[in-house]
C-alpha positions as YAML, in Angstrom:
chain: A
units: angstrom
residues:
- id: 1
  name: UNK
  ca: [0.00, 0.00, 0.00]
- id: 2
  name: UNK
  ca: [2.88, 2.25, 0.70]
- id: 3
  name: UNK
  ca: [4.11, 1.98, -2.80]
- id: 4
  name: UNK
  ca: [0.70, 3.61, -4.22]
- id: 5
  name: UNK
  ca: [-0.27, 7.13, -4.63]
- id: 6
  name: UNK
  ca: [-2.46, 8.79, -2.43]
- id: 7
  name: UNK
  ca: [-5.36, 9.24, -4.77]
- id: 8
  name: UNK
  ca: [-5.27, 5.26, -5.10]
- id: 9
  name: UNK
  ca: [-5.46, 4.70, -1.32]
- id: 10
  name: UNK
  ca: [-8.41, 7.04, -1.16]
- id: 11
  name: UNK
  ca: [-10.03, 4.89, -3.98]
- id: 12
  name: UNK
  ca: [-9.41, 2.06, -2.05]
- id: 13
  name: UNK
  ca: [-10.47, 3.47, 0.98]
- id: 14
  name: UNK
  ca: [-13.49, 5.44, -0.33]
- id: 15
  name: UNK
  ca: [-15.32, 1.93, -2.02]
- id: 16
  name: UNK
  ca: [-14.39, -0.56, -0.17]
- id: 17
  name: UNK
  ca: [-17.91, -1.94, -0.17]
- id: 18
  name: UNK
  ca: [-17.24, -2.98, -3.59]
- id: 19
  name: UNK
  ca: [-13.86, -5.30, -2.93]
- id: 20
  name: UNK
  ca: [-14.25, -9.20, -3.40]
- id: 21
  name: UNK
  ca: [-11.97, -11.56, -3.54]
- id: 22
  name: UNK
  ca: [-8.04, -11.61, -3.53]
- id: 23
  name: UNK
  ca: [-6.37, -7.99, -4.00]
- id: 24
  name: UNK
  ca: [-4.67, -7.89, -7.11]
- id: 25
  name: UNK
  ca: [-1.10, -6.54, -8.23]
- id: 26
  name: UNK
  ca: [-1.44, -3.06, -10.16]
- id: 27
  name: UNK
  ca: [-1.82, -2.93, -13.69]
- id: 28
  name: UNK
  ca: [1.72, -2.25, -15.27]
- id: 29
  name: UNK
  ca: [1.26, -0.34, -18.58]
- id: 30
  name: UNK
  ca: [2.21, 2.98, -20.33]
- id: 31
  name: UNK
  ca: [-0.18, 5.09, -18.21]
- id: 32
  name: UNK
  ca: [1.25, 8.06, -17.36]
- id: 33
  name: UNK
  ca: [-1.25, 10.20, -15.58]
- id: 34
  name: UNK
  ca: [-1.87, 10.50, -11.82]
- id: 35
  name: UNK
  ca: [-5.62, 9.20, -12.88]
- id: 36
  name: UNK
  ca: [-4.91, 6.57, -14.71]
- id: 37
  name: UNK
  ca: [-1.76, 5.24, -12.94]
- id: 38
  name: UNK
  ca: [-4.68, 6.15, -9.79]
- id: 39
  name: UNK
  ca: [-7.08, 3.45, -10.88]
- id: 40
  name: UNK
  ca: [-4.66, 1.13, -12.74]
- id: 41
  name: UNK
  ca: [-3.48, 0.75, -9.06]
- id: 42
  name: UNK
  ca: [-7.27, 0.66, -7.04]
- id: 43
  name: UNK
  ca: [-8.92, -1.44, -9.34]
- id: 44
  name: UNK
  ca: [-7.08, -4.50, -8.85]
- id: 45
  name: UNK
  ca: [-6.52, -3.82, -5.46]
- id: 46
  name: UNK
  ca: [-9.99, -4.21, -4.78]
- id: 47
  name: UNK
  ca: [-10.49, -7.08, -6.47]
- id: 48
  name: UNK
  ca: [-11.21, -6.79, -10.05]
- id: 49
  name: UNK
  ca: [-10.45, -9.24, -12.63]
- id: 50
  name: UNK
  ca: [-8.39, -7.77, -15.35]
- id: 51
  name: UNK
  ca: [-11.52, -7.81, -17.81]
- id: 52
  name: UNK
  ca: [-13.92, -6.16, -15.65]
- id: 53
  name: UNK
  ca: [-10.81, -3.37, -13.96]
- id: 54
  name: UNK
  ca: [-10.56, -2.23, -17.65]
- id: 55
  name: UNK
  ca: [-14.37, -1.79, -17.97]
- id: 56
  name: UNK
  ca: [-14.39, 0.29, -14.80]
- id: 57
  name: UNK
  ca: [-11.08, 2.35, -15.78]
- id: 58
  name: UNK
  ca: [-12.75, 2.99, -19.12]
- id: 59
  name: UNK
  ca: [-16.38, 4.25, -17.65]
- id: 60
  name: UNK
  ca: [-14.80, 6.19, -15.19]
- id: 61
  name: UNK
  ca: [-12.26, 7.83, -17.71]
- id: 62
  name: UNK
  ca: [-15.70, 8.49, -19.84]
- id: 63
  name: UNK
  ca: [-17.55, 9.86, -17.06]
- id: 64
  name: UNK
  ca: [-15.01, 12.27, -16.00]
- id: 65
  name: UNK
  ca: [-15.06, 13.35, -19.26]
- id: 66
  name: UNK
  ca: [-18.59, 13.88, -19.46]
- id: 67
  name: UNK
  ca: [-18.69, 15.87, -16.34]
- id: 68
  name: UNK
  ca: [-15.74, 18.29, -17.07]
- id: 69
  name: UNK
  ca: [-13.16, 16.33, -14.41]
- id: 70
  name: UNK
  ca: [-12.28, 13.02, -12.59]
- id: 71
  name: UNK
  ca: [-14.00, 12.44, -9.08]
- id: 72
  name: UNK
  ca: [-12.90, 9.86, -7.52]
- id: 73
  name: UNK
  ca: [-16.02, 9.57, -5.02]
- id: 74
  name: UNK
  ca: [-18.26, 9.34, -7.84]
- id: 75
  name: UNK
  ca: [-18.09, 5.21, -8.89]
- id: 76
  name: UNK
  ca: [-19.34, 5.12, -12.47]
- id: 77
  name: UNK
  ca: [-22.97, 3.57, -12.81]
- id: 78
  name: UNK
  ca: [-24.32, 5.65, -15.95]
- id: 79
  name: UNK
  ca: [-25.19, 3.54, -18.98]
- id: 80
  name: UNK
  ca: [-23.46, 6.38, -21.18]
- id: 81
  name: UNK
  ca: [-20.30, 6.00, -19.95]
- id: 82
  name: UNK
  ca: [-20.41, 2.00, -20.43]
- id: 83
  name: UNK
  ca: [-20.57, 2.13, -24.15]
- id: 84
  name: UNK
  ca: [-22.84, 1.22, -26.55]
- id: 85
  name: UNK
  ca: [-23.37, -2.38, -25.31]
- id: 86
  name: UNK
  ca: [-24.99, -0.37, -22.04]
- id: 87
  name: UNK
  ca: [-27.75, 1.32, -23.77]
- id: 88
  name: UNK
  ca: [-30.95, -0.06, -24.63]
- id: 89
  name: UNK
  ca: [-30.84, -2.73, -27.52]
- id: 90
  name: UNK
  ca: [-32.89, -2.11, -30.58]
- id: 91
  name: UNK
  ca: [-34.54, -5.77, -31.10]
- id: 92
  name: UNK
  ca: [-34.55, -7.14, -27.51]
- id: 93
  name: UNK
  ca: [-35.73, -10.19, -26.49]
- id: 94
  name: UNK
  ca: [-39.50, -10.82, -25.69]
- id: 95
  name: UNK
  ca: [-39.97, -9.00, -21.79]
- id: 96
  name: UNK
  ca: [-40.55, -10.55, -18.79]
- id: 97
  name: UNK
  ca: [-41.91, -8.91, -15.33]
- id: 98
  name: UNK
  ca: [-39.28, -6.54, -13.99]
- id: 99
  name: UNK
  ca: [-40.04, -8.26, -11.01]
- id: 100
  name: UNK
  ca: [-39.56, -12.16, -11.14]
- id: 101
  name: UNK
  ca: [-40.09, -13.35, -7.43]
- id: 102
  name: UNK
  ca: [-38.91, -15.84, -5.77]
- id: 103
  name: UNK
  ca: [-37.23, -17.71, -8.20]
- id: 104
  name: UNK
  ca: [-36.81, -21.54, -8.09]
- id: 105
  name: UNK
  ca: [-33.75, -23.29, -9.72]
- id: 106
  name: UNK
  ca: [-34.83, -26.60, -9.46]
- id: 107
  name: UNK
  ca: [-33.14, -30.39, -10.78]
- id: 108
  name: UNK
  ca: [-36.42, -32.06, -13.02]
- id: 109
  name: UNK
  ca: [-40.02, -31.79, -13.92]
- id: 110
  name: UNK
  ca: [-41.33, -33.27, -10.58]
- id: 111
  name: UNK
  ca: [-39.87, -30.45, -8.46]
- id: 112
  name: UNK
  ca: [-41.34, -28.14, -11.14]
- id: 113
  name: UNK
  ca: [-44.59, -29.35, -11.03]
- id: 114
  name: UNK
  ca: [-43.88, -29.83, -6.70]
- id: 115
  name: UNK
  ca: [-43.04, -25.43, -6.50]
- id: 116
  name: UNK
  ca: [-45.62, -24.47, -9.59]
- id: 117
  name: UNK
  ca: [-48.86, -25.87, -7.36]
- id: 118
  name: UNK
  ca: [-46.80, -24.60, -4.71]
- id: 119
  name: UNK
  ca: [-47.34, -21.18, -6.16]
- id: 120
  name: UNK
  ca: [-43.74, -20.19, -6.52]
- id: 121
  name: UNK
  ca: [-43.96, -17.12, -9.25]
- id: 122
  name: UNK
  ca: [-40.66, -17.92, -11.23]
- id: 123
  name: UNK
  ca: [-39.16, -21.87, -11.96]
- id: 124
  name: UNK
  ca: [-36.14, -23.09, -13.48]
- id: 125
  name: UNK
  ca: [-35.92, -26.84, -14.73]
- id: 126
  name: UNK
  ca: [-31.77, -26.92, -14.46]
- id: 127
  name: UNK
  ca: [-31.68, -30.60, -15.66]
- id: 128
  name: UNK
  ca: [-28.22, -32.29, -16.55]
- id: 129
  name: UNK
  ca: [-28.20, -34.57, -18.68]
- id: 130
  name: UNK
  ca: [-26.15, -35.74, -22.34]
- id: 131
  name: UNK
  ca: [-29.34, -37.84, -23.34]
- id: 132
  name: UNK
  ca: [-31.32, -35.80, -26.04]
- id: 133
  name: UNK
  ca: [-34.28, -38.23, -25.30]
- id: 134
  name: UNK
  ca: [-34.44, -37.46, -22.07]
- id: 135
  name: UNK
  ca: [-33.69, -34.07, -21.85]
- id: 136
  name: UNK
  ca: [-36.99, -33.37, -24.18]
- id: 137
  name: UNK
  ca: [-38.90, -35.93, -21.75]
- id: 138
  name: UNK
  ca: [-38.32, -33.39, -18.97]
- id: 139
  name: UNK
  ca: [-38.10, -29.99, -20.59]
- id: 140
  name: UNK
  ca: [-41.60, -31.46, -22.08]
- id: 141
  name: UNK
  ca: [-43.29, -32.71, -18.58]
- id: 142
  name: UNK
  ca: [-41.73, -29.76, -17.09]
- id: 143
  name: UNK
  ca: [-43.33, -27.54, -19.58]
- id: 144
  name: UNK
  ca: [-47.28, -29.21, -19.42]
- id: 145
  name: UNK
  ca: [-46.68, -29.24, -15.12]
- id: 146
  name: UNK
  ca: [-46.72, -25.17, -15.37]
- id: 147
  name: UNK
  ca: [-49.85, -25.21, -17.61]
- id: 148
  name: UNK
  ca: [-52.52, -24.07, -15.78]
- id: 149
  name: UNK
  ca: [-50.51, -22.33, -12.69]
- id: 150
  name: UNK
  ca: [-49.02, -18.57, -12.59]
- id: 151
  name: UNK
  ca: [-45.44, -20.04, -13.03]
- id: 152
  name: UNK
  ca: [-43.40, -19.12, -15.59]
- id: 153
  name: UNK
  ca: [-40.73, -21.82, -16.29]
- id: 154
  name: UNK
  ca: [-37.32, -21.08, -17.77]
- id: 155
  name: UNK
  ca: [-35.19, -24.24, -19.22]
- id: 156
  name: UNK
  ca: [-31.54, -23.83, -18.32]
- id: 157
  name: UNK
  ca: [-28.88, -24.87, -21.41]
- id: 158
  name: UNK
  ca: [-31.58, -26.77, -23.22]
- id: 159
  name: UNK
  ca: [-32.61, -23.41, -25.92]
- id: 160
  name: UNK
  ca: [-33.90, -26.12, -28.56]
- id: 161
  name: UNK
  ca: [-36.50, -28.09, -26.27]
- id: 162
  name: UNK
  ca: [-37.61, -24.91, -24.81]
- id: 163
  name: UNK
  ca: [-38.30, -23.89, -28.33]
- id: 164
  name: UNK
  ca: [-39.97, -27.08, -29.56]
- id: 165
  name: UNK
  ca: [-41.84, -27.47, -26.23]
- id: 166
  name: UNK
  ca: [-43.18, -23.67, -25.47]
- id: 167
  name: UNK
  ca: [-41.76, -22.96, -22.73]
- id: 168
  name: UNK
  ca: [-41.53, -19.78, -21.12]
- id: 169
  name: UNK
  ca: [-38.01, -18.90, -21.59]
- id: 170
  name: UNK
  ca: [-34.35, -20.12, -21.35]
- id: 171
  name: UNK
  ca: [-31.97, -19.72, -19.57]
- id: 172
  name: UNK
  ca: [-27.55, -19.48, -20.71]
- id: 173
  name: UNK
  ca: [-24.12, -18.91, -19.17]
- id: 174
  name: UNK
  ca: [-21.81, -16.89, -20.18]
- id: 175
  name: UNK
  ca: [-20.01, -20.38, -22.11]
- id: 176
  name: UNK
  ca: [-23.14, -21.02, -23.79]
- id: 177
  name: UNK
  ca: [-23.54, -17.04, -25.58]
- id: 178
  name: UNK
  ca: [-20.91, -18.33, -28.27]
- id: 179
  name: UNK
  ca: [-23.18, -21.58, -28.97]
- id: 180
  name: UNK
  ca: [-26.70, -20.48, -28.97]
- id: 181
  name: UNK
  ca: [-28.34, -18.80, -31.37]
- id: 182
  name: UNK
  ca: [-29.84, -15.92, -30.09]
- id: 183
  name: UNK
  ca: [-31.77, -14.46, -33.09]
- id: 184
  name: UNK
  ca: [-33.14, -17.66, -33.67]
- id: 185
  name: UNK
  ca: [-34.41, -17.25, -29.96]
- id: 186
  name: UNK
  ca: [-34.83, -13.75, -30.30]
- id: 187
  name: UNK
  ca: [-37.72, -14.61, -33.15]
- id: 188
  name: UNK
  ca: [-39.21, -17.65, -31.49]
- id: 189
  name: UNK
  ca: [-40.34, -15.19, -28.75]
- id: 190
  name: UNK
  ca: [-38.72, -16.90, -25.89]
- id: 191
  name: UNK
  ca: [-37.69, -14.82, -23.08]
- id: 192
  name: UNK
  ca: [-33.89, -15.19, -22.62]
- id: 193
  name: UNK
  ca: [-32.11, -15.08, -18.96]
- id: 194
  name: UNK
  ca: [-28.25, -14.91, -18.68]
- id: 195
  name: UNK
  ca: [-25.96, -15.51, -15.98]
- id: 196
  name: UNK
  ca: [-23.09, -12.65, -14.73]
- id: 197
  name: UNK
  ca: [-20.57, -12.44, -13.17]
- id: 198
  name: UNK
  ca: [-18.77, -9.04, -13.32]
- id: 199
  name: UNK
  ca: [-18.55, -5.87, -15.87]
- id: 200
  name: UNK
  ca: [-17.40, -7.61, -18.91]
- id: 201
  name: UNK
  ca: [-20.04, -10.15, -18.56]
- id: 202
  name: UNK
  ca: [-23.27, -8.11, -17.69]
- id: 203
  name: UNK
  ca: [-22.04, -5.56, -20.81]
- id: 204
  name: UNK
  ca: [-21.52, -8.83, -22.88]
- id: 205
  name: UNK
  ca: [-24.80, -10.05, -22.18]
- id: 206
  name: UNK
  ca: [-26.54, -6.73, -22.38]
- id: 207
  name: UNK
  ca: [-25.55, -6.40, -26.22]
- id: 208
  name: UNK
  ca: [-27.87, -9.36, -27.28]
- id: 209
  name: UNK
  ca: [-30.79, -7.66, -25.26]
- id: 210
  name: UNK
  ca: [-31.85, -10.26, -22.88]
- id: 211
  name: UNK
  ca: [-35.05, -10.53, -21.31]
- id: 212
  name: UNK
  ca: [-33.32, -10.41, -17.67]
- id: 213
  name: UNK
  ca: [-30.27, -11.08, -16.17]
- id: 214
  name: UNK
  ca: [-28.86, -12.75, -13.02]
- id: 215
  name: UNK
  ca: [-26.21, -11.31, -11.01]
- id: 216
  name: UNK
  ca: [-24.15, -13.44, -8.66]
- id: 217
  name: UNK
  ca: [-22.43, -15.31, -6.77]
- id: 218
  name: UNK
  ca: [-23.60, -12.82, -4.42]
- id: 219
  name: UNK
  ca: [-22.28, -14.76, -1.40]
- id: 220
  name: UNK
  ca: [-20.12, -17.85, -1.19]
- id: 221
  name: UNK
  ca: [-21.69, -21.23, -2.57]
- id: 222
  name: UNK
  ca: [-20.64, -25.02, -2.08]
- id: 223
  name: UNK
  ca: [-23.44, -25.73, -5.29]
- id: 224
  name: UNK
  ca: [-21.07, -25.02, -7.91]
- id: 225
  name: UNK
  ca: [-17.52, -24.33, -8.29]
- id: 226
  name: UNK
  ca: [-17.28, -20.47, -9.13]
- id: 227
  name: UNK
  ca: [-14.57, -18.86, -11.41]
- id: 228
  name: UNK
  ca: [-14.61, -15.52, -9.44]
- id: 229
  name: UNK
  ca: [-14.71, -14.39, -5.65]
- id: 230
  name: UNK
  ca: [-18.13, -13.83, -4.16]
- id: 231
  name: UNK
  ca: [-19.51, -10.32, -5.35]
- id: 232
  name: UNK
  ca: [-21.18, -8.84, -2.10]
- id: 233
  name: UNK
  ca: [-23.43, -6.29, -1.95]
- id: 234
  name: UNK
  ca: [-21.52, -3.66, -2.71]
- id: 235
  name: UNK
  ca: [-21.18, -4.62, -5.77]
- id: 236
  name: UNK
  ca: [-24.58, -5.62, -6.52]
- id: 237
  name: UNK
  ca: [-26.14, -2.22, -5.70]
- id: 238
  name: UNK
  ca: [-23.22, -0.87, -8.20]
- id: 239
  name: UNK
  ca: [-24.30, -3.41, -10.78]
- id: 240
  name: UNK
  ca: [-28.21, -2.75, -10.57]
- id: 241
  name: UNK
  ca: [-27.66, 0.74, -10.70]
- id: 242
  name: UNK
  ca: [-26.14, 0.04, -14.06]
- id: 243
  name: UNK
  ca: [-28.39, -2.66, -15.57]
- id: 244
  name: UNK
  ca: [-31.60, -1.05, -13.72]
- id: 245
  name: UNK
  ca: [-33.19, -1.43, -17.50]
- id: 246
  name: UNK
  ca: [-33.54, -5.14, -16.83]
- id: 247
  name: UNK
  ca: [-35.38, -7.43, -14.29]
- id: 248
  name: UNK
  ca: [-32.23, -8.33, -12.63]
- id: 249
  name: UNK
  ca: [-31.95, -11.85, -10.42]
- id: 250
  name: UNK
  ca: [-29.56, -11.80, -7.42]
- id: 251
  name: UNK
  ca: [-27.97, -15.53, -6.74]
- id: 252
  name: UNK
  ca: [-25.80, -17.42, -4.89]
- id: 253
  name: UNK
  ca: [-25.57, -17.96, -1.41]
- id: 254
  name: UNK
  ca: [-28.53, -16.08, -0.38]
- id: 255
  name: UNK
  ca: [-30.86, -17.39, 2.50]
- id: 256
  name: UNK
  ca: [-33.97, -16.02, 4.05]
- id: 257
  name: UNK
  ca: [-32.18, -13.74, 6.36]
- id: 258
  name: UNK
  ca: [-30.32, -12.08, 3.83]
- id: 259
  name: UNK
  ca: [-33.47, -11.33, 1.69]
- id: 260
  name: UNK
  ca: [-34.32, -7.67, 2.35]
- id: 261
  name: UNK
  ca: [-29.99, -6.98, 1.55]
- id: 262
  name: UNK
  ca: [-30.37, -8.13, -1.01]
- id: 263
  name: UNK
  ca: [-33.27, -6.92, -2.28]
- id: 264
  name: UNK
  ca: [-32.12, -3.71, -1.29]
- id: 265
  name: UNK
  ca: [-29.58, -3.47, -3.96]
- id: 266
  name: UNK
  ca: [-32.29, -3.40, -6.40]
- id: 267
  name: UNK
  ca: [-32.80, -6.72, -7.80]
- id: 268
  name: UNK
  ca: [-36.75, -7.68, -7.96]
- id: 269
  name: UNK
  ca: [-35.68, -11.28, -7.44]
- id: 270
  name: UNK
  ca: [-33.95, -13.63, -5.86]
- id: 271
  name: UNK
  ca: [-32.67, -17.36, -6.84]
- id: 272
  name: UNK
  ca: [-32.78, -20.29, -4.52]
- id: 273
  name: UNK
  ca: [-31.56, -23.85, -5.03]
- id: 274
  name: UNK
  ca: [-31.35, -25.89, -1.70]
- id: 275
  name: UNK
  ca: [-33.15, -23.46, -0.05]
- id: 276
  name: UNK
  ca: [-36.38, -25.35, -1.48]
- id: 277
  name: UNK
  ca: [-34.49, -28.34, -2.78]
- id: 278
  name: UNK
  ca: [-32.53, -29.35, 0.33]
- id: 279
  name: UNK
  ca: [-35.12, -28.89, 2.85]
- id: 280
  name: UNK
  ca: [-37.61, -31.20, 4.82]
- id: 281
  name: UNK
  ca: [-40.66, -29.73, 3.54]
- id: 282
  name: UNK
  ca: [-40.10, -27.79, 0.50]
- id: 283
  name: UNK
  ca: [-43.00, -26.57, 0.03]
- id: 284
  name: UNK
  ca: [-43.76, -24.73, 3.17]
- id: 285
  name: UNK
  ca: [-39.72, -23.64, 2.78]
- id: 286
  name: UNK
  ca: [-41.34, -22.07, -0.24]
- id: 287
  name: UNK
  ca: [-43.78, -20.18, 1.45]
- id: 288
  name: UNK
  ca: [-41.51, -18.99, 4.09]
- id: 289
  name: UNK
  ca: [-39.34, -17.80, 1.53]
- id: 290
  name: UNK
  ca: [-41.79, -15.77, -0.83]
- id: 291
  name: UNK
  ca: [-43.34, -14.47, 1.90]
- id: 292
  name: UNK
  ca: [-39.68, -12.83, 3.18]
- id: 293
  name: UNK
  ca: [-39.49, -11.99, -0.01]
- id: 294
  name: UNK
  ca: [-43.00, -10.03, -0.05]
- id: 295
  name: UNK
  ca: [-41.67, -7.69, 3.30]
- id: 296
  name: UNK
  ca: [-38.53, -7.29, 1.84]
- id: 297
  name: UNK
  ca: [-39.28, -5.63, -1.33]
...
């Protein structure tokens, strides 16, 4: 820390909500001004990844711009100054509420059909599987157990079944943006989620106009094995504030007591996996946990 300049320690200091994970060594490149050589030094030092540090660095360098002069209490959340991928999309996906609910990630049809007569608002049939046959067996099931209720069901991975099927929407990483063809989505008139994890990714999957996107790991998880640190709510308020366009999803990690955090940030809804799945009565975990989420928001 000693080595740094004062206006990078008072980055540092000044949004340290936002830091997550490991602090990083500066950036070492031909920047010559106190700004840049500034955030070139904060920006990994609170924790951002290369990819997303630049994304910041640029913003900020835009918004300074835009205001007549760099102030380095003023962390960047303006679409304008995020590029073009930031602003609204001309052919967007079909909508979806701006609020989604609880939202229920959830391993084959029978838990679907279990949480849609349970009344939970949002569903996600997140089945793994390499067999085509049975993949459209459950994306299909999981599709006719929703007819009838208020859920809308999402299929994670599984864009062609969803399609052939009618379900609600789909759902993608980041891995599977390269893959999947999103016009062909686009003009099918399924709703399209995507996961993020960071600047690069949220901008990334803002330029295909999604109908929402998720935003996490907001707190550590054992489900899955994560590629970056834990986000926090810092910097889910900071990333709302950007993407407030979209219904945003907050995930990972989050239990009933964290609810009204998180919902604080600005997402209008929250994703739960063993928080239904990996409880003794699921269903009445359900209600507990929409009705948190009702005094929360």
């Amino acid at each position: 820390m000693s080595t740094i300049s004062p206006l990078a320690k008072h980055l540092i200091e000044r949004h340290s909500a936002l830091r997550a994970g490991d602090p990083l060594p500066p950036v070492r490149g031909t920047a010559t001004s106190p700004v840049d050589l500034a955030l070139d030094a904060a920006l990994p030092a609170l924790g951002f990844l290369p990819h997303d540090a630049r994304v910041v660095k640029q913003a900020w360098l835009s918004q300074s711009q835009r205001r007549g002069g760099f102030d380095p209490d003023l962390w960047p959340v303006d679409p304008i100054d995020f590029g073009p991928q930031a602003q609204a999309h001309p052919m967007p996906c079909a909508p979806c509420p701006k609020h989604l609910g609880l939202y229920a990630v959830l391993p084959d049809a029978h838990w679907v059909a279990r949480m849609a007569q349970a009344g939970v608002p949002t569903l996600q049939l997140r089945f793994k599987s390499d067999d085509r046959i049975a993949i459209d067996r459950e994306v299909q099931a999981a599709v006719a157990a929703v007819r009838g209720t208020s859920s809308l069901l999402f299929i994670n991975d599984h864009w062609a079944s969803a399609i052939e099927h009618g379900a609600y929407g789909v759902h993608l990483g980041q891995e599977d943006l390269q893959l999947a063809p999103i016009e062909r989505i686009r003009l099918s008139g399924l709703r399209l989620g995507l996961s993020t994890h960071g600047y690069a990714e949220m901008l990334r999957a803002a330029s295909v106009g999604p109908s929402y996107l998720a935003m996490g790991a907001v707190f550590p998880t054992t489900l899955k094995r994560m590629a970056t640190a834990p986000q926090g709510l810092g910097r889910l308020r900071a990333y709302a504030q950007l993407m407030q366009r979209y219904p945003l999803v907050g995930i990972g990690g989050i239990d009933v007591a964290r609810f009204a955090d998180v919902l604080g940030c600005g997402v209008g809804s929250i994703a739960v996996v063993r928080a239904i799945v990996g409880q003794a009565d699921p269903e009445a975990a359900a209600q507990t946990l929409m009705a948190a989420l009702r005094q929360g928001a």
